[in-house]
N, C-alpha and C positions, 0 to 999 in steps of 0.2 A: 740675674734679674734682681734690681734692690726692691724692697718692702715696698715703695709707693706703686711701681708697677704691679706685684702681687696684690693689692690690694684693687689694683682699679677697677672699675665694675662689669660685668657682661652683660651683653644685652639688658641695660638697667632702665633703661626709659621705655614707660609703661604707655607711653603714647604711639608707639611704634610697633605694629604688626610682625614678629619673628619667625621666623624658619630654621631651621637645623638641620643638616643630616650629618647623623655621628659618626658616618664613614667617612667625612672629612675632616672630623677631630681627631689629635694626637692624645693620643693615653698619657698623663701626667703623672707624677707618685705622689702619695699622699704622704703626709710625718711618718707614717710605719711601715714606707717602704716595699709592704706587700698588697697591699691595694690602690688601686690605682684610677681614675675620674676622667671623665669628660665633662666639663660644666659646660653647662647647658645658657645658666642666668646665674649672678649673683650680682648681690649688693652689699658691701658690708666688709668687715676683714679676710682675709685669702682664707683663713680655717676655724672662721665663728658667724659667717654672714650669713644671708640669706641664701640659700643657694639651690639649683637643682642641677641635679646630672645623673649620668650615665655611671654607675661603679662597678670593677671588675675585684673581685676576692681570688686573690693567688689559692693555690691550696696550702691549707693550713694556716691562710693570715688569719687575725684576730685583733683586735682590739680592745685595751682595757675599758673598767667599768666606767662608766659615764651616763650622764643626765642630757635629755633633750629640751632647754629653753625654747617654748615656744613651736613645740611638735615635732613630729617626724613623719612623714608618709615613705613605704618602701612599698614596693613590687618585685616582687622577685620572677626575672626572665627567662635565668636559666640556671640550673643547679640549684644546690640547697644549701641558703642561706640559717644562719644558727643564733641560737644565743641560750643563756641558762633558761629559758623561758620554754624554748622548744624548736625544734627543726622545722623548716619551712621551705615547701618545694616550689618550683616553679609555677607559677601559678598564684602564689598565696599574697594578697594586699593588706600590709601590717600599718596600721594607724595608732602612734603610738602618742601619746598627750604629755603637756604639760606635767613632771614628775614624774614619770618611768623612767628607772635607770637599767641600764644592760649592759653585758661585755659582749660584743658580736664578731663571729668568726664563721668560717667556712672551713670543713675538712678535707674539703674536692675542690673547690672553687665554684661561686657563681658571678652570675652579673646579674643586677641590682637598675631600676629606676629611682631614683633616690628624692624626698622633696624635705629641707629642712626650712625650720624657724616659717613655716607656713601655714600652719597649724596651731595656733594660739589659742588658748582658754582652758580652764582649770576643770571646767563644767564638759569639755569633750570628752566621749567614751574611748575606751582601748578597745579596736578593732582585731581580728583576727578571721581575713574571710580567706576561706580557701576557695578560692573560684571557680577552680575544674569539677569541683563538687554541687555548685552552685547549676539551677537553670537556666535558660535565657529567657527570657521575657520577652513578650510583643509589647508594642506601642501603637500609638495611634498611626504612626507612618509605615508604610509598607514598606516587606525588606529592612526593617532596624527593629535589631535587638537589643535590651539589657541587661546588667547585670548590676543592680545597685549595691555598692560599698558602703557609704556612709552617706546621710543628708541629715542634720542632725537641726530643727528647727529656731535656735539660738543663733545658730551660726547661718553666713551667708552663700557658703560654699556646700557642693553637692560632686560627689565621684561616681563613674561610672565606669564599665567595660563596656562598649559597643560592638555590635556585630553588625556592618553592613552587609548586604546578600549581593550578589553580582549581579552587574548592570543596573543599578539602582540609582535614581536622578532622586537627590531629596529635596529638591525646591531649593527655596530661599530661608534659608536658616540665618537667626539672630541671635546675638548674647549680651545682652541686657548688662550682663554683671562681667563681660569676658569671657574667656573659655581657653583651656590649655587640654591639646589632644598629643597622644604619642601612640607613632603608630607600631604595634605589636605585630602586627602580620598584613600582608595582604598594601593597596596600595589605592590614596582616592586622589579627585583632583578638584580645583574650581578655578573662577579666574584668573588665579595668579600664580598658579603651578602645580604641579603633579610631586607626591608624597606619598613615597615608600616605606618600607619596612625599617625604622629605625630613625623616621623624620620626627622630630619635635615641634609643635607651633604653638605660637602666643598669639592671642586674639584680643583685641583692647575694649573693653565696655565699648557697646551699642556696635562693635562690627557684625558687617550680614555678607551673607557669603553664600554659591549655590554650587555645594559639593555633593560628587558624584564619584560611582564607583564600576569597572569594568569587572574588575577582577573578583571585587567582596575584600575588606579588611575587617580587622579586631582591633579596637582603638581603646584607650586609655583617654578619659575626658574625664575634667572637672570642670564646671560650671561654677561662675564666681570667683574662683580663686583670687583672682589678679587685684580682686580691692582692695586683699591684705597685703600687698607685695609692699617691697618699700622700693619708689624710685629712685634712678641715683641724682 
C-alpha cells in the first residue's frame, strides 16, 4: 500500500449515516507492531488524523511517552489498560485533554474503544470514571438508564453509558448535534437495521430514528460529537 492509500479517509463524510460491525474488520498493526486497530472513521494522516477505533494491546505492548493534540477519549472493554498515571480495568472511561502526556502499555493485554483529536480545548477536564463503580440513573424515559461521563458546559459534546432494559420501544428519538453510539453489550434495532455487540454508528446533525430493543443493551453514546469532526 503506498502513503496516498494510507492516508485516504474512512468513513470521512459527516453527511452520511455509518454502520460498523467490527467482526468484519481485519486487525491492522500499528508502528509498534504490538498493538493492533480497527478504524472505525478517520480523517487526516494514517498515524496523526482524526480517528476512531477499535484497539487490541498484545501483552506486554507499550508505547512510548507522547502528547495528545486535541484530546483523547479511551474506554477500556476488556483487560487492563496502563500507563505511569495508573491501571485501568474494564470498565474505566479515560478523557484525557489537550496536554497530558503518557507512555501506555498493557501487561496482560486489553482492548481499548479508542477516540483521538476529538476532544479539543485547553479548558477541558482530565476524566477518570471508573464506571462499574458508578450508579445508573433513571431518565425521564422508561427502561433507560445513565451513566454520565463528561458534559462539560463550554463544550458542545456530552458522554454517556446507556442501559436499555428489554423490550423497550424508545419513540422517536433525535440529535440535534449528531450522535455516535457503540454498542457494549446486548443488541437494539430501528429502521435501518438491527446492531449488535460490537456495532459502531454515526448519526449526522438533526437525524431521528425509533430504536428499540428485545434483548436490553449497554451503549456507549456521545451526543454532539460529530460537529467537531473534520470531513474529508
Amino acid at each position: 500500500m503506498n502513503r496516498l492509500d494510507a492516508d485516504a479517509p474512512i468513513n470521512g463524510d459527516l453527511d452520511e449515516r455509518v454502520a460498523v460491525d467490527i467482526e468484519k474488520l481485519d486487525w491492522t498493526p500499528s508502528p509498534s507492531g504490538r498493538v493492533w486497530r480497527k478504524r472505525l472513521h478517520r480523517v487526516g494522516p494514517a498515524e496523526s488524523g482524526q480517528v476512531t477505533s477499535v484497539v487490541r494491546y498484545n501483552p506486554g505492548a507499550e508505547f512510548p511517552l507522547h502528547d495528545h493534540p486535541e484530546g483523547e477519549e479511551i474506554l477500556v472493554l476488556d483487560g487492563v489498560f496502563s500507563d505511569e498515571h495508573g491501571d485501568w480495568p474494564a470498565g474505566t472511561w479515560l478523557l484525557n485533554p489537550e496536554g497530558f502526556r503518557h507512555a501506555p502499555f498493557s501487561r496482560d493485554g486489553c482492548l481499548l474503544f479508542v477516540k483521538l483529536r476529538q476532544a479539543a480545548g485547553l479548558a477541558r477536564d482530565h476524566v477518570e470514571a471508573q464506571t462499574e463503580q458508578m450508579e445508573w440513573e433513571a431518565t425521564e424515559v422508561r427502561g433507560l438508564e445513565r451513566k454520565q461521563l463528561a458534559s462539560q458546559p463550554a463544550f458542545e459534546d456530552s458522554t454517556f453509558l446507556e442501559r436499555w432494559s428489554p423490550n423497550v420501544d424508545l419513540g422517536e428519538r433525535g440529535y440535534k448535534g449528531g450522535a455516535e453510539i457503540f454498542v457494549m453489550k446486548g443488541q437494539f434495532s430501528d429502521e435501518s437495521g438491527e446492531y449488535g455487540e460490537g456495532c459502531w454508528l454515526r448519526l449526522p446533525g438533526g437525524t431521528r430514528h425509533r430504536p428499540k430493543t428485545m434483548a436490553g443493551c449497554t451503549l456507549y453514546v456521545k451526543f454532539g460529537g460529530v460537529l467537531a469532526l473534520r470531513s474529508a
